[in-house]
N, C-alpha and C positions, 0 to 999 in steps of 0.2 A: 656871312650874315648871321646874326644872333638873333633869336627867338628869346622871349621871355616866356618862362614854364606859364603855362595856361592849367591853371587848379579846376576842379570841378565845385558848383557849389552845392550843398546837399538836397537841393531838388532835383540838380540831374544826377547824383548819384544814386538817389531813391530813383528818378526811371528809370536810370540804366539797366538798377539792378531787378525791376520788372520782368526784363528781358530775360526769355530762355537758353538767347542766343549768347547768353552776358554767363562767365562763368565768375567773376571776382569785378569789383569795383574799387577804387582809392579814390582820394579826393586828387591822384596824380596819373593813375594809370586805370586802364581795362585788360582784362584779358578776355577774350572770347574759347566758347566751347569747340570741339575739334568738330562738330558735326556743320557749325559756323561756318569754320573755315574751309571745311570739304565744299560746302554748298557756294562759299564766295571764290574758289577758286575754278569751280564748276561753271558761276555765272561767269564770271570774268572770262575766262578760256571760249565763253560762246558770245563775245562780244559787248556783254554790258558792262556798264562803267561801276565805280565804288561805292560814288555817292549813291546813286539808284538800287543797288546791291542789296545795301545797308538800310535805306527808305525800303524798299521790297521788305523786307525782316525784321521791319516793326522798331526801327533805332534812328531816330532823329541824328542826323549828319550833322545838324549845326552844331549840336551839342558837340560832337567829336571834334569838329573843326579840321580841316584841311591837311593839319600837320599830322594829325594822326591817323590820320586816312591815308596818307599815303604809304607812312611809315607799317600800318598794318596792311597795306596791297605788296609793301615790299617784305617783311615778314613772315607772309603767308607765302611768295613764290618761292622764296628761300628755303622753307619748310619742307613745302613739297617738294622739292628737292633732295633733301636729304634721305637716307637709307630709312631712318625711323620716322620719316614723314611729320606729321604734327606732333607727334609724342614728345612728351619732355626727355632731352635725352638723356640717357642711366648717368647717375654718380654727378648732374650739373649744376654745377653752381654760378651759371654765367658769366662763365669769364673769371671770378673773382677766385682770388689766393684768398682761400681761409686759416685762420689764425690755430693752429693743430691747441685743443685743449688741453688742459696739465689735469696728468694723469691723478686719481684720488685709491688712496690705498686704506684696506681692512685695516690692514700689519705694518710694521714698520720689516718683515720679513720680506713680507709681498713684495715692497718697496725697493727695498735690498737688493732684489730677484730681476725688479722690472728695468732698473739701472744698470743692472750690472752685462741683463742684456740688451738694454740699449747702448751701452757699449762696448759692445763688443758690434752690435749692428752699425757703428760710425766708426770702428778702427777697420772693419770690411771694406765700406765706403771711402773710407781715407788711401789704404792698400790699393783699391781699386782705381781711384782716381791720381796716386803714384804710379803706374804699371801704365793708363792708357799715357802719361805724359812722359814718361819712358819711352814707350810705341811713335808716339808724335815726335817726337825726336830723332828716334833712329832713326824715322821714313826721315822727315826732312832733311838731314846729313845726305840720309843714300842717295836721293832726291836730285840735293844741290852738286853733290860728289860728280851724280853723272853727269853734269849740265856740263858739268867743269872740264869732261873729258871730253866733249868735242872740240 
């Protein structure tokens, strides 16, 4: 089943972003504050539901609407789960490969310098990834060798 993005319109962004419970607003997404989320995994864990949660804490449900109510009850259990709990976790970029940027030089020496040991940093890499295909080799021979000798 496909969902069509549901936008927020800039009246309930302007509420939302009322809210203390409210740490960031877009016309696409919410993030809530980790004190939020302490408190809604708190209710929830003593039996009240998300929608009431969230009416409880001053944030109109309809505006969130269903889809993101859920996906923030399943977020937040997920969370708290984790070693660092709500914290954003060190060095993340969610999920996403970013694009390494191209390095800017004083000198055309600097330059010289940062090349010459970035390559030597990919001919390590290359050595290295010759030697484990090497290693994967032998084992597989040895491997299939024995198989052979029963």
């Amino acid at each position: 089943m496909i969902y069509e993005r549901n936008y927020f319109t800039d009246t309930q962004i302007e509420e939302l972003t009322r809210s203390n419970w409210i740490k960031s607003v877009s016309e696409a997404n919410v993030t809530f504050t980790e004190d939020f989320k302490k408190e809604f995994l708190l209710d929830y864990r003593n039996g009240i539901g998300p929608m009431q949660i969230i009416r409880n804490h001053g944030i109109d449900p309809v505006i969130l609407g269903k889809q993101r109510i859920d996906g923030l009850t399943r977020r937040i259990k997920a969370q708290s789960a984790r070693p660092e709990g709500f914290t954003r976790k060190e060095n993340s970029s969610k999920g996403k490969l970013r694009k390494k940027r191209k390095p800017t030089f004083q000198s055309k020496e600097e330059e010289a310098a940062y090349y010459k040991s970035y390559s030597k940093q990919l001919e390590q890499e290359l050595d290295f990834a010759k030697k484990m295909r090497a290693l994967e080799e032998e084992y597989s021979q040895s491997a299939f060798g024995a198989g052979k000798r029963k």
